[in-house]
ROGU-991188 format. One record per residue (C-alpha): x, y, z; residue in one letter. Coordinates in steps of 0.25 Angstrom, whole numbers, plus 5000, padded with zeros to 4 digits. Example, Ala and Ser with C-alpha at 12.3 -4.5 7.8 and 13.67 -1.06 7.14 Angstrom:
<rs>
504949825031a505549965029s
</rs>
This chain:
<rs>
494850764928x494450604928x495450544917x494550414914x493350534911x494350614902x494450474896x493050444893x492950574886x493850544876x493450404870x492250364860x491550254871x491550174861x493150154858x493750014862x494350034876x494749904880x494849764874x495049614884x494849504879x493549514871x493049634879x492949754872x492849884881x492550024875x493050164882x491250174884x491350054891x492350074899x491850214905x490450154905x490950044914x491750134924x490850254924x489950134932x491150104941x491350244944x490050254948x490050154959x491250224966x490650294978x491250454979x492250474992x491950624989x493250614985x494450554975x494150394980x495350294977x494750174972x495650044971x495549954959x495749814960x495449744947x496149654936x496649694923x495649714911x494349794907x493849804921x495049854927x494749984918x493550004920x493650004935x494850104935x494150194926x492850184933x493650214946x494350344941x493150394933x492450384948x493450494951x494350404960x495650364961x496050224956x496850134964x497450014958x497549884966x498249784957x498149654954x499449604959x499249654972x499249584985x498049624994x498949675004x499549764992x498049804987x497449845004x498849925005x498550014993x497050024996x497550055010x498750155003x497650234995x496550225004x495650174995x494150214995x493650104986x494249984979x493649934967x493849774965x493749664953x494049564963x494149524980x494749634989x495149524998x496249645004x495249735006x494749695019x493049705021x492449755010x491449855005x490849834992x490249974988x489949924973x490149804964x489949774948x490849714937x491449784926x491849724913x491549574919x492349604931x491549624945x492049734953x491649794969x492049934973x492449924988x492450024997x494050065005x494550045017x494450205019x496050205024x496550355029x497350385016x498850405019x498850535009x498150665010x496950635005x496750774999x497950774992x497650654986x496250704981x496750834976x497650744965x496250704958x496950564959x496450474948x497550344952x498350274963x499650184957x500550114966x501850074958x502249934958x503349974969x504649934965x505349954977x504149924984x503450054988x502350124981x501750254984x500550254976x500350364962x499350464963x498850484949x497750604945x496850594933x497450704929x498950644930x498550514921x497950584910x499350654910x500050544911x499450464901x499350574891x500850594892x501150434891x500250444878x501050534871x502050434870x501250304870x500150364861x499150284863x497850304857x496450254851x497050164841x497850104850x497549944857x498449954871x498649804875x498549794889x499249684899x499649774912x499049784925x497949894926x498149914939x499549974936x499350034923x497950104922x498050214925x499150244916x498950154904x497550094903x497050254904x497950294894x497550194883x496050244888x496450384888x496750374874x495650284867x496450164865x495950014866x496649934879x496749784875x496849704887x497549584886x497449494901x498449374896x499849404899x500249274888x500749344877x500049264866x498649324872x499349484874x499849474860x498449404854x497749524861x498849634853x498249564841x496849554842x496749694847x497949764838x498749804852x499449934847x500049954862x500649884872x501249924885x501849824894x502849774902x504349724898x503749584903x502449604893x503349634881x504349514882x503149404885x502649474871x503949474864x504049324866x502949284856x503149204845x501949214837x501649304825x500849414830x501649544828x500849674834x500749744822x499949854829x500749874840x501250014841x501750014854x502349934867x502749994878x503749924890x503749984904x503449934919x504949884919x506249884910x506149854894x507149734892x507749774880x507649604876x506149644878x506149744868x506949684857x506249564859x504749654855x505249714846x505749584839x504449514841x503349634837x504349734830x503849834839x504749904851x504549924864x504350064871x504750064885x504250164894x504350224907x503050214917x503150254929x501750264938x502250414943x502250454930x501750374920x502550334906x503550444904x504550384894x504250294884x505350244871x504650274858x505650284850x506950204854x506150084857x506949994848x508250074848x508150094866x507249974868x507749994883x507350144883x506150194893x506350314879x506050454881x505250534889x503650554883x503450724879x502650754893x503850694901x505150754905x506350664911x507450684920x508450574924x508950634938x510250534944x509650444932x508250454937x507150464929x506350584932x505150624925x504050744924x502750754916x501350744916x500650624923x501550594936x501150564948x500150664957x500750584971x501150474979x500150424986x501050364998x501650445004x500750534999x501550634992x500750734981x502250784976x502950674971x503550754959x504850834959x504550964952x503550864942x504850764942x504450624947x505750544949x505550384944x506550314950x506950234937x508450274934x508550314918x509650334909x509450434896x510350394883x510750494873x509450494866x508650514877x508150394879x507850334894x508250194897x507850144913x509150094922x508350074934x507550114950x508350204956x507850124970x508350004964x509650034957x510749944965x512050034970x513349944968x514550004972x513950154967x513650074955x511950064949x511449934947x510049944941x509349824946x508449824933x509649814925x510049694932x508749624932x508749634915x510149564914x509749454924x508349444916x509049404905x509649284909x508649174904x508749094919x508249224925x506849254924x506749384934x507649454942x507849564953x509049634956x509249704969x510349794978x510949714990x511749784999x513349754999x514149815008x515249844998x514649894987x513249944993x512349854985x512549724975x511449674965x510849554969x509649494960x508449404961x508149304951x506849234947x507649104939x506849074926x506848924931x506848904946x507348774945x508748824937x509048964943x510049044937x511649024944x511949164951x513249154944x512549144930x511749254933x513049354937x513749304924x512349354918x512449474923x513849504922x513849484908x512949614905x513049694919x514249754926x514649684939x514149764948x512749734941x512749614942x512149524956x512749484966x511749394971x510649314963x509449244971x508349154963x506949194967x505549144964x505049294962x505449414962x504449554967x503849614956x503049744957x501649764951x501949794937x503149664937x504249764940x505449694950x505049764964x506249814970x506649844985x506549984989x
</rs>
């Protein structure tokens, strides 16, 4: 099974697929346009692994259809990428082609095999490296893999998700039983592509509904954009909605039916502060790239704003020593590195994200497992630490971290980004801070002003394995 072909059988070619700007896509044009790309992709006699390297917009879709409609497997090279990050993933998934908007100055010499433009964007198809793969190459064919994700890395490693076709149509058939997204719908779009594809972007195509791209990230354009075109559906990030929640003109999203947080933790000041501004709530859900969205609150979002809700019908929950394992259709077919084609137990993936059920059911998120901080046989959940200091107004981002102590096996210690270097908060203002909401043994021991802090792809705090 191709799942873009099982797409292109559903919709009238002439249904609006995507809106930029002033550019107005249909579902025909886009399969007209990457039937071409697919074309120009030489067969390997085999399932080819084709990276994409591409900015965000109308092009960017089109590529990656054209590249999985060829029958290969797409391989996303983001943006926010160094080179060394991009050659170690090509290197990682032995790529046999890589298909380029812009220079491949990582790439070492080059061999152009084919070069066009799609949707005004030039674009070459370069042939790979030909590396010896570090998986059984068989094993990986016999998946019929359709999509190679490398997570953001939190503690700094990633293996590399193997996706079949067969797993994202799963996958996002299941999520849509809970998002129910469909022709009527307008999805205003502001995440990276390169990390949300697959799982998104194909779903909104899946189901006939309109994409509206919006490239400006001040919220007078996002929110000029919901109007023009009707937005009826946003999914974002925590960041995306509190930018939006800041705005003081008139313009009240009558046809928004949905907004969905995930990529980090709701704030619950995030929340209200929606709800306030738009009267509309915010559904926070779970994603995780093994599995996809599993739980999402829809109907305790005003009541549980910092609920993840309850598990969607196709998904069964278990918390295990307060982690949260799931099983249900669309989780991963394998790790790519180390290979391993069995990363299931008995169809359970187990998450690392440490959970807690209420009464009702209702799933709220405490923390990694890998980055939970053990004070004296006590938990400290980093995350939880982070959201107090963030909520003093000297503090513009924090980190908080494990440091060994001899006496009480590890203290908290955090890292601030001040919200003006030139007046950084007193450590002393920031323990009285935090020792007005948090119990002691929660709150640092040690603050340290910093110029940045390291983020992962998607902006999530990267933690230290």
């Amino acid at each position: 099974m191709n799942l873009i072909e099982e797409i292109a059988r559903r919709h009238d070619p002439a249904t609006l697929a995507v809106v930029s700007g002033n550019r107005r896509v249909t579902y025909g044009e886009l399969f007209e346009q990457a039937r071409q790309i697919a074309g120009l992709i030489p067969s390997t006699g085999r399932i080819a692994r084709v990276g994409l390297q591409c900015p965000n917009g109308v092009s960017y879709i089109v590529l990656s259809m054209g590249v999985l409609l060829s029958g290969a497997c797409l391989v996303p090279l983001a943006e926010e990428l160094t080179d060394a990050e991009r050659a170690e993933i090509a290197a990682t998934t032995s790529l046999d082609f890589i298909l380029a908007a812009d220079e491949l100055a990582w790439h070492g010499p080059e061999e152009i095999i084919a070069a066009a433009e799609s949707d005004g964007t030039p674009w070459k198809l370069h042939r790979g490296m030909n590396r010896t793969p570090a998986f059984p190459e068989d094993g990986f064919q016999a998946l019929n893999p359709a999509f190679i994700r490398f997570s953001s890395g939190t503690t700094g490693t990633s293996k590399g998700v193997v996706l079949s076709h067969e797993t994202l149509l799963a996958r996002i058939t299941a999520a849509n039983e809970g998002l129910q997204i469909g022709p009527c719908d307008r999805v205003l779009w502001m995440l990276p592509m390169a990390h949300h594809f697959a799982v998104s972007i194909v779903l909104y195509l899946h189901a006939g509904a309109t994409t509206v791209l919006e490239h400006s990230s001040m919220r007078e354009d996002i929110l000029a954009t919901a109007e023009k075109h009707a937005a009826t559906v946003i999914y974002g990030s925590p960041f995306h909605f509190a930018m939006l929640s800041g705005d003081t003109g008139g313009f009240m999203w009558p046809d928004l039916r949905l907004a969905v947080a995930t990529a980090s933790a709701l704030p619950e000041a995030t929340a209200h502060a929606f709800d306030r501004r738009f009267g509309k709530p915010l559904h926070q859900g779970l994603g995780i790239i093994e599995v996809g969205l599993s739980v999402i609150n829809l109907d305790a979002a005003r009541e549980k704003p910092m609920s993840l809700g309850k598990p969607l019908p196709a998904y069964e929950v278990e918390l295990r020593d307060d982690e949260f394992h799931v099983r249900g259709p669309g989780l991963l077919d394998a790790y790519l590195v180390p290979w391993n084609p069995s990363p299931l137990d008995d169809g359970w993936f187990a998450s690392g994200d440490l959970v807690r059920r209420d009464d009702d059911g209702h799933l709220f998120l405490m923390g990694r497992r890998k980055s939970v901080i053990n004070v004296a046989g006590m938990k400290v959940f980093p995350e939880e630490v982070e959201r107090v200091l963030n909520d003093h107004p000297a503090v513009a981002r924090s980190r908080v971290l494990g440091r060994e102590h001899l006496q009480m096996g590890q203290v908290p210690v955090a890292e601030i980004i001040p919200a003006d270097p030139a007046a950084p908060p007193k450590p002393v203002e920031l323990q009285r801070h935090c020792k007005a909401v948090l119990s002691a043994y929660k709150v640092p021991m040690v603050f340290r002003m910093v110029d940045e802090l390291p983020l992962t792809a998607s902006g999530k705090i990267k933690r230290l394995a």
